[in-house]
C-alpha positions as CSV (number, residue, x, y, z in Angstrom):
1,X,-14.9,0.5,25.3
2,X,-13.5,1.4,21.6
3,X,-11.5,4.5,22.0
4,X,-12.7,7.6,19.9
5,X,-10.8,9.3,17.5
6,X,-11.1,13.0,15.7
7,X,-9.0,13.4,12.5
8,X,-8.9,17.0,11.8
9,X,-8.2,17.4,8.0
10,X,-9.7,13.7,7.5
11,X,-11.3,14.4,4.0
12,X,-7.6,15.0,2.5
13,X,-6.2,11.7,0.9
14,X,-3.6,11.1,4.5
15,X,-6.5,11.6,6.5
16,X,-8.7,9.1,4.9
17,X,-6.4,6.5,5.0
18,X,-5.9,7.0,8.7
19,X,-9.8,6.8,8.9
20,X,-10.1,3.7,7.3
21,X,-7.0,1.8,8.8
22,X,-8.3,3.3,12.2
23,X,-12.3,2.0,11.3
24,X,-10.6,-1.6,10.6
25,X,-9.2,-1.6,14.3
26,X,-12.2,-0.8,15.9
27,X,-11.7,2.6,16.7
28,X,-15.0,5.0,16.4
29,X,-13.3,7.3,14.1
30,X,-15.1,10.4,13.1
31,X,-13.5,13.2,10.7
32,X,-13.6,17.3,10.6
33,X,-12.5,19.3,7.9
34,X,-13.4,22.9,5.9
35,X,-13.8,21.0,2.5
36,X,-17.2,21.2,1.4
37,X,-17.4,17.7,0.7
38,X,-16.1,16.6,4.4
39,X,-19.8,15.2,5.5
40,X,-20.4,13.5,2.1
41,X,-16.4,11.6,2.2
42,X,-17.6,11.3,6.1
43,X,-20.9,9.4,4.8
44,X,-19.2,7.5,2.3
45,X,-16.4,6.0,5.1
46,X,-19.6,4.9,7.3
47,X,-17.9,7.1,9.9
48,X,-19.0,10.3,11.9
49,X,-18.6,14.0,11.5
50,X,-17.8,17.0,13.5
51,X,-19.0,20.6,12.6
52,X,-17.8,22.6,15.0
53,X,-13.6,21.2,16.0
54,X,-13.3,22.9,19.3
55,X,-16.4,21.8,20.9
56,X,-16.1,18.5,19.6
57,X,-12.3,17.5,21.1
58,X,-13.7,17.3,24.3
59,X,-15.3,14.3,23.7
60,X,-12.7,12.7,21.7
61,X,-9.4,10.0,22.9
62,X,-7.3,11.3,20.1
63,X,-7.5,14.3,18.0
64,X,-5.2,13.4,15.2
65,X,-3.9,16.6,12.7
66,X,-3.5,15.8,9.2
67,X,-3.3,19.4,7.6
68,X,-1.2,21.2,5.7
69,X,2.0,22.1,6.8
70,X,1.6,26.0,6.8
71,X,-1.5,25.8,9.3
72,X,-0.4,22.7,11.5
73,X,0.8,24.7,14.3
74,X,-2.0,27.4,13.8
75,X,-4.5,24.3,13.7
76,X,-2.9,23.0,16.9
77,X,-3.1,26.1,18.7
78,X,-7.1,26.6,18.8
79,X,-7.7,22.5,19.4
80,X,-5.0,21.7,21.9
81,X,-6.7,24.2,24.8
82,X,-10.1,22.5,24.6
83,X,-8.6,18.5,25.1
84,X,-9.4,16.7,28.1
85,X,-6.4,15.5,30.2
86,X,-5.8,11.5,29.3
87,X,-6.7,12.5,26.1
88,X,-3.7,12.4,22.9
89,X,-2.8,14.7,20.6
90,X,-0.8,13.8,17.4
91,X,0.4,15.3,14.0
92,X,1.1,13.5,10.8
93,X,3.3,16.3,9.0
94,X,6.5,15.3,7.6
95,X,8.1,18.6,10.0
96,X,8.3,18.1,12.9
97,X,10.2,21.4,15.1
98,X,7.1,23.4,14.8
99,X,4.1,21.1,15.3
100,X,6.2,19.9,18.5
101,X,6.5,22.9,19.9
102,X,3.1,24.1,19.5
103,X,1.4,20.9,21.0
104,X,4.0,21.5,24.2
105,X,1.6,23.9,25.0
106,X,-1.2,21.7,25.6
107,X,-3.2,21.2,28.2
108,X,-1.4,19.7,31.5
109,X,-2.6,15.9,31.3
110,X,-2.5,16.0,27.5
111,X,-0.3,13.5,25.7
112,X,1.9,14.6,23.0
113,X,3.4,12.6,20.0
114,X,4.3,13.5,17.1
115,X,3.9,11.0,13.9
116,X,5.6,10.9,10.9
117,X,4.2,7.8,8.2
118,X,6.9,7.6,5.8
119,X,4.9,6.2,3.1
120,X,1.4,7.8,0.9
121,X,-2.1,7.3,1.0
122,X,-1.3,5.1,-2.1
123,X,-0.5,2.5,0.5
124,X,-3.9,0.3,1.4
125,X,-1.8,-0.9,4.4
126,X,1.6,-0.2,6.4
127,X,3.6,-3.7,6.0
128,X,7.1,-3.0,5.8
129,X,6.9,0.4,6.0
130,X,8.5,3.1,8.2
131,X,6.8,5.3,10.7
132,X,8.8,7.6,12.9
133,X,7.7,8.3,16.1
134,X,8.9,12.2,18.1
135,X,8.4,11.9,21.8
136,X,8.4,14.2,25.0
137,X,9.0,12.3,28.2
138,X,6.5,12.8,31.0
139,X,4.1,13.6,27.7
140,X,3.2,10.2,25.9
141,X,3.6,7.6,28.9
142,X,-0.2,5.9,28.3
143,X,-0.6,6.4,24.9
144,X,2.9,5.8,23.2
145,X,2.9,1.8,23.5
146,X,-0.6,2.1,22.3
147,X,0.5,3.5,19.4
148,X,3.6,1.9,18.9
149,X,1.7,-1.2,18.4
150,X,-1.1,0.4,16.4
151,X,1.8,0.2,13.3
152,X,4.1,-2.4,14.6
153,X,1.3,-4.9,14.5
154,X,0.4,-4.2,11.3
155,X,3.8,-4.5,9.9
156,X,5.5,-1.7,10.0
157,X,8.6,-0.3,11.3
158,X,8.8,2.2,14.4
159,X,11.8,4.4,14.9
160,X,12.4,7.4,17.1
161,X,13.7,10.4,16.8
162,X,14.0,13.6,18.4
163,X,11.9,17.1,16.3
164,X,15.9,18.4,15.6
165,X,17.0,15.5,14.1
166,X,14.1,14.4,12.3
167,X,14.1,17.9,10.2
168,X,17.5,17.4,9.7
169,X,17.2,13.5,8.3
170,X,14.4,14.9,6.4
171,X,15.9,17.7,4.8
172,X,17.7,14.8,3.1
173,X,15.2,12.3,2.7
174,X,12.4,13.8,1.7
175,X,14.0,17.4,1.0
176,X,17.1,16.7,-1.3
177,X,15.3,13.4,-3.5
178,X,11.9,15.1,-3.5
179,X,14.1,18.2,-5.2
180,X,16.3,16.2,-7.8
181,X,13.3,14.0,-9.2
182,X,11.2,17.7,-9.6
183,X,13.8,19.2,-10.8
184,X,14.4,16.3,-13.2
185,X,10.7,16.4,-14.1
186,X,11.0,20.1,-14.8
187,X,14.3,19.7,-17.5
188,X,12.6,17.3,-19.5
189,X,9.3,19.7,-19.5
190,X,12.3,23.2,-20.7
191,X,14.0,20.6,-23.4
192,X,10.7,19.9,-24.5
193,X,11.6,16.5,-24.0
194,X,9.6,13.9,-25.9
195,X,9.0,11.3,-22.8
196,X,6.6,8.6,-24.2
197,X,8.5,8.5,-27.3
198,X,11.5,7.9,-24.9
199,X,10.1,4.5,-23.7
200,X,10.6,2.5,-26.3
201,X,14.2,3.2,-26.3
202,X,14.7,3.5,-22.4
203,X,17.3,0.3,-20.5
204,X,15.9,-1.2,-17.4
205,X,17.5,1.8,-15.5
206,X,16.0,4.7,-17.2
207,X,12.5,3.3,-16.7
208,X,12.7,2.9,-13.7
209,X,14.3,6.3,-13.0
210,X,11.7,7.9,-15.0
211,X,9.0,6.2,-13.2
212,X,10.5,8.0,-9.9
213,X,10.3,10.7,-11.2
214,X,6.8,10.6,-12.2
215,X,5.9,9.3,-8.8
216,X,7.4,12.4,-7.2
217,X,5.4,14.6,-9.9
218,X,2.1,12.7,-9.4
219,X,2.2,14.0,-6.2
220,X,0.0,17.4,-4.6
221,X,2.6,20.0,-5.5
222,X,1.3,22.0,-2.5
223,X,2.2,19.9,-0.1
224,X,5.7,19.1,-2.2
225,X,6.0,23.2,-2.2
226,X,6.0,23.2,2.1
227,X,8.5,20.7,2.3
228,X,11.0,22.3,0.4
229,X,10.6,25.7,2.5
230,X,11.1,24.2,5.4
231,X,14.3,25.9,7.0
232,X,16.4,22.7,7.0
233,X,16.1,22.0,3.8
234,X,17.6,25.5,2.3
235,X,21.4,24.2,2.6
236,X,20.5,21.2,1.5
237,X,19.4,22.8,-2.2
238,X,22.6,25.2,-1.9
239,X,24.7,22.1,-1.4
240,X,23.2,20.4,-4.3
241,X,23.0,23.3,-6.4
242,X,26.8,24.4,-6.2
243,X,27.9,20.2,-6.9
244,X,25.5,20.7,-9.8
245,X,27.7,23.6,-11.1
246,X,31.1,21.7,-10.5
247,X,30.5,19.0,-12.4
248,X,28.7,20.4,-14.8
249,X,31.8,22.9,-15.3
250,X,34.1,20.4,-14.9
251,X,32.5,18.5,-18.0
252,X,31.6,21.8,-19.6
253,X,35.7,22.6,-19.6
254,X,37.5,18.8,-19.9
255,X,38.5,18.9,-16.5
256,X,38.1,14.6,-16.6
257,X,40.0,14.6,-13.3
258,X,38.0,16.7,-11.4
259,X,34.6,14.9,-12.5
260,X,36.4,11.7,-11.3
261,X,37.5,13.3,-8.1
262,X,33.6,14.5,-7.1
263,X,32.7,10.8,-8.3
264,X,35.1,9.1,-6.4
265,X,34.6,11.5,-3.3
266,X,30.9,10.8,-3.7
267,X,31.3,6.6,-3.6
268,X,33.3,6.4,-1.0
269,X,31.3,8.8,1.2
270,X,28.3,6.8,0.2
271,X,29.8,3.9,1.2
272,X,28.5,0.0,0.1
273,X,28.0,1.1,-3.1
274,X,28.3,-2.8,-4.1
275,X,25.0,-3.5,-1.9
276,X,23.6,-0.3,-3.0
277,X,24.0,-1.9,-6.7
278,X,22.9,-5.5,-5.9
279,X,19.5,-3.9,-4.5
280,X,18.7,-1.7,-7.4
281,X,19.4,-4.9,-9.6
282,X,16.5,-6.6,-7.5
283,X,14.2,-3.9,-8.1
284,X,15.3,-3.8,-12.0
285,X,15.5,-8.0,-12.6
286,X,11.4,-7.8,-11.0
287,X,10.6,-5.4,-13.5
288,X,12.4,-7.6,-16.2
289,X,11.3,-11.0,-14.9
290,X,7.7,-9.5,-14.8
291,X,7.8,-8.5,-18.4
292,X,9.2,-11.7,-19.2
293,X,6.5,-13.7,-17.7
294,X,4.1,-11.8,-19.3
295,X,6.0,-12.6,-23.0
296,X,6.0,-16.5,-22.1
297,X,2.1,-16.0,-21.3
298,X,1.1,-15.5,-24.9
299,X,-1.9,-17.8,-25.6
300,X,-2.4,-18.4,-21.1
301,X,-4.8,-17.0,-18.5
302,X,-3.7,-14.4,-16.0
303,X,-4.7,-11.7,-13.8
304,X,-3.7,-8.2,-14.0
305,X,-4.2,-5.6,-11.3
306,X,-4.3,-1.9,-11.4
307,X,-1.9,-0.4,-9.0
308,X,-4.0,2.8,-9.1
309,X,-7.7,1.6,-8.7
310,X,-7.2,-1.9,-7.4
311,X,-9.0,-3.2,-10.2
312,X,-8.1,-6.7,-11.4
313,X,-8.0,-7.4,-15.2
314,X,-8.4,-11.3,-16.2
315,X,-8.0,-12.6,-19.4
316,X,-6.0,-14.5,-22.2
317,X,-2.7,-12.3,-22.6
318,X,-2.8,-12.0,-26.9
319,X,-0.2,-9.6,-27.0
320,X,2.6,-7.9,-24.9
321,X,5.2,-4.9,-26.3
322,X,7.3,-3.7,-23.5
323,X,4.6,-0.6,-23.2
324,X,1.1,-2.9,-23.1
325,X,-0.5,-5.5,-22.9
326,X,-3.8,-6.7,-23.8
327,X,-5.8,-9.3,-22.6
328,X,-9.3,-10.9,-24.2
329,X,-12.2,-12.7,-22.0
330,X,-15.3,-13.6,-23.7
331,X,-14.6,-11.9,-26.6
332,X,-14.1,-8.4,-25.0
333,X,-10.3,-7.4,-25.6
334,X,-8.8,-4.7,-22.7
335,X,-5.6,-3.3,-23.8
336,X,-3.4,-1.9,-20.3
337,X,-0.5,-0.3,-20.2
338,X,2.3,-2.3,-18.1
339,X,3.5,0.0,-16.4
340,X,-0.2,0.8,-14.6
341,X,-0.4,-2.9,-13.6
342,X,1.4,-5.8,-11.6
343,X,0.8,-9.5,-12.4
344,X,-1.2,-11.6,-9.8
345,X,0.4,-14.6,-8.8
346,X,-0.9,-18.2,-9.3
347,X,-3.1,-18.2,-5.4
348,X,-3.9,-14.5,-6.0
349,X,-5.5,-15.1,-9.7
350,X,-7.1,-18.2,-7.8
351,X,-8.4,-16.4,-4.8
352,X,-9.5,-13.5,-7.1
353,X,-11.5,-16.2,-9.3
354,X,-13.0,-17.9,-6.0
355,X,-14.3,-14.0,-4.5
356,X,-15.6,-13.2,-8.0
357,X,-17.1,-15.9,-10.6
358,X,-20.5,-17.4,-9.8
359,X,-19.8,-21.0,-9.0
360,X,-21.8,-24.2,-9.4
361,X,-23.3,-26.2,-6.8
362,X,-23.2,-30.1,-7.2
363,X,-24.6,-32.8,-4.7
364,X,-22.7,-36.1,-5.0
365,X,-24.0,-39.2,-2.4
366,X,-21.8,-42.8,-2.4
367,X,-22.3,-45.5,-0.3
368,X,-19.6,-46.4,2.1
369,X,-18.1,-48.8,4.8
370,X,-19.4,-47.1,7.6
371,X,-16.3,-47.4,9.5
372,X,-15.2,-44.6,7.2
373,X,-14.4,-41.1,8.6
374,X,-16.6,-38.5,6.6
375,X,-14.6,-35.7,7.6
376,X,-11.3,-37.4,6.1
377,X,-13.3,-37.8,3.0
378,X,-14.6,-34.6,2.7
379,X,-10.7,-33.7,3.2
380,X,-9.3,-35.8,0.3
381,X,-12.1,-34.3,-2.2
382,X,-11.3,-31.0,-1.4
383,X,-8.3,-31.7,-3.0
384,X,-9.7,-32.1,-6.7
385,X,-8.7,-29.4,-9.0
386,X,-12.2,-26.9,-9.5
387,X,-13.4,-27.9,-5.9
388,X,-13.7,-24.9,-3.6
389,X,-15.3,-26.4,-0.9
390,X,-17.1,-29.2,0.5
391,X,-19.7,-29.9,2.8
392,X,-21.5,-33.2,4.3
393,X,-25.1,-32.5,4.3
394,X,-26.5,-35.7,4.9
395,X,-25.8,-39.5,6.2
396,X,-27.5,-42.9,6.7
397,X,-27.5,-46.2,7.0
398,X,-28.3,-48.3,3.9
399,X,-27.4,-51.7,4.7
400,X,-25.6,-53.7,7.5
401,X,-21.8,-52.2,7.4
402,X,-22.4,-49.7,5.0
403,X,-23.5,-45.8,5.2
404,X,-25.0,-43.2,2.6
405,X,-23.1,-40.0,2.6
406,X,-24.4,-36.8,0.4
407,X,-21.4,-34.3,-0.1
408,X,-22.5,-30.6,-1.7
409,X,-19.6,-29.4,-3.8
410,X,-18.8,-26.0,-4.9
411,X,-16.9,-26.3,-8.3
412,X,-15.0,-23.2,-9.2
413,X,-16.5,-20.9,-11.8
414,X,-14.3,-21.3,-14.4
415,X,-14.6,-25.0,-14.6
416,X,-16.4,-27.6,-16.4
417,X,-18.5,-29.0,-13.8
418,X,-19.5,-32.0,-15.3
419,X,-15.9,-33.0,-15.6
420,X,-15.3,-31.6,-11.8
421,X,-17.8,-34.1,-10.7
422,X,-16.5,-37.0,-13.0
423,X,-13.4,-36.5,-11.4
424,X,-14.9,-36.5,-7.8
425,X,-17.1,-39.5,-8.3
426,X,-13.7,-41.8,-10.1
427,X,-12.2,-40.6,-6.6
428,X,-15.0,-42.0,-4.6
429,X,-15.2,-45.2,-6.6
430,X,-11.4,-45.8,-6.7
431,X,-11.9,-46.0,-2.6
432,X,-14.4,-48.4,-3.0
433,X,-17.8,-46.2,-2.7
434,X,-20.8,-46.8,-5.0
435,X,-22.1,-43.8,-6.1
436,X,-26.2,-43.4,-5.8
């Protein structure tokens, strides 16, 4: 029997992407929530809805929260008393000391875990990514290995961690980056700060820098806001705020040794800096070797997609700079900037042209030994460059020793398919069949 779930908050951008990664495993996933359009994003998921949250818990396996911070606990507090026992209860905020505490005080039989994804909605699945898990023995003894394997066999990374020390990791993680990038964002908006014109003089570094930062902006600042008022993270932006001022004063005055001393102390509290370099030179060479591809593609076919929509762009590349790029099929020209889109590799442009061109059909029959193995055949045409697929539809005997096979052949869109089936009949006749 498919288990049931009730995301509370579900119309927010977290809470349809646990809807629709739930819906693909077969879970009967319906949503709640006090935006107006709740129903309508419930109706365009193909999942249900729930009116009225504390009637409706009852009925569910898991009632999942995925609100705001600032009303988690209050959200918990009228839901959690009307659970059945076996049922679970989980939160998705990136705190975790509050919303624990307040779902301790569910229900005896009620499970308890609390669920931190530490990756956005941007995500269409969780392969390599991390997703702490916060625990209460004697509270999560059904459901946890459930859940565990919910993300784990989908490719992502469990850890656990206790509701202290996950506020305190985050205060860092989440606290302290979120914090520098915004407050990066926030210099170049009081320096007036020409950014685009910026680009075309930017090294591999900057760019990518830059592009952090504008990650971190493109984010809901509400949610961005709560996280940096969560209790932990108030030392952290002291502690940040008076190293600012050293070095800063230490620059500001030619104290050179003192700037070296907070940059030394720095790199050798951080530790491998040499791996922490070789990585960021990964993540810098793809952005290079991408660009370069592109560049050697002048005058070629290739697919573009766009990392915001999905969309896939296909076309000639006619020009590339190191802002855009711009792509002509059929005459229409589409001009994209590169930093909104990632190349497709050789199988995904291929598997991209097999899901959307409209192929051609072709029915090809030869006369054969009829010792031959049509299957085999079938097999080795397959193999013919524009072929998608092959199917025997038909066989029979034409003479003593010798058998009449029809083969229907899909030939790939984007290909001649006169020359396709040239190319299948020399195979057939080089194997000694007689083509009808």
């Amino acid at each position: 029997m498919r288990s049931k779930v009730l995301i509370i908050g579900g119309a927010g951008d977290m809470g349809q992407w646990f809807a629709r990664a739930l819906k693909r495993r077969d879970y009967a996933v319906s949503i709640a929530d006090i935006d107006p359009r709740a129903q309508e994003v419930a109706g365009e998921l193909g999942i249900g809805f729930a009116e009225d949250v504390t009637k409706a818990v009852v009925d569910f396996d898991i009632v999942l929260i995925s609100v705001p911070i600032n009303v988690t606990e209050e959200v918990i507090g009228k839901v959690a008393p009307h659970m059945r026992p076996g049922s679970l209860l989980m939160d998705i905020t990136s705190v975790k000391k509050g919303p624990m505490k307040a779902m301790r005080k569910a229900p005896k039989g009620v499970e308890i875990i609390g669920t931190h994804p530490m990756f956005g909605p941007t995500m269409s699945e969780p392969l390599g990514q991390t997703v702490i898990l916060v625990t209460v023995e004697g509270r999560c003894e059904n459901w946890l290995p459930k859940i565990v394997a919910l993300f784990e066999d989908n490719g992502a990374h469990v850890e656990f961690l206790s509701a202290e020390e996950h506020d305190q990791m985050m205060a860092v993680i989440q606290g302290l980056t979120h914090f520098a990038y915004i407050a990066v964002g926030a210099t170049m908006d009081a320096l007036e700060f020409d950014l685009s014109k910026s680009r075309r003089f930017m090294s591999p570094v900057y760019e990518v820098m830059v592009d952090f930062v504008g990650r971190i902006l493109a984010q809901n600042p509400h949610l961005y806001a709560m996280i940096q008022a969560s209790p932990d993270v108030k030392k952290v932006h002291d502690a940040f705020i008076t190293q600012c001022l050293e070095l800063s004063k230490s620059a500001e005055f030619g104290e050179t040794e003192k700037f070296v001393r907070l940059m030394r102390n720095a790199a050798s509290h951080f530790g491998d800096t040499e791996s922490a370099l070789r990585r960021s030179d990964k993540l810098v060479n793809a952005k290079i070797t991408e660009f370069e591809t592109l560049v050697k593609s002048i005058g070629e076919e290739r697919g573009l997609r766009h990392i915001y929509s999905g969309v896939v762009h296909v076309g000639i590349v006619r020009k590339v700079t190191p802002l855009e790029v711009l792509l002509e099929r059929e005459g229409k020209k589409t001009e994209l900037k590169i930093e909104n889109v990632s190349l497709l590799s050789a199988d995904e442009l291929l598997q991209w042209k097999i899901d959307n061109l409209v192929h051609h059909r072709r029915d090809i029959s030869v006369a054969l030994l009829e010792r031959v193995k049509p299957d085999i055949i079938a097999g080795i045409l397959d193999g013919v460059d524009g072929v998608i697929s092959v199917d025997q539809i038909d066989t029979y005997k034409i003479k003593k020793g010798h058998v009449s096979l029809t083969y229907r052949i899909k030939i790939r869109g984007d290909k001649d398919p006169n020359e396709v089936q040239h190319k299948v009949e020399e195979l057939l006749e080089g194997i000694g069949g007689e083509i009808r």
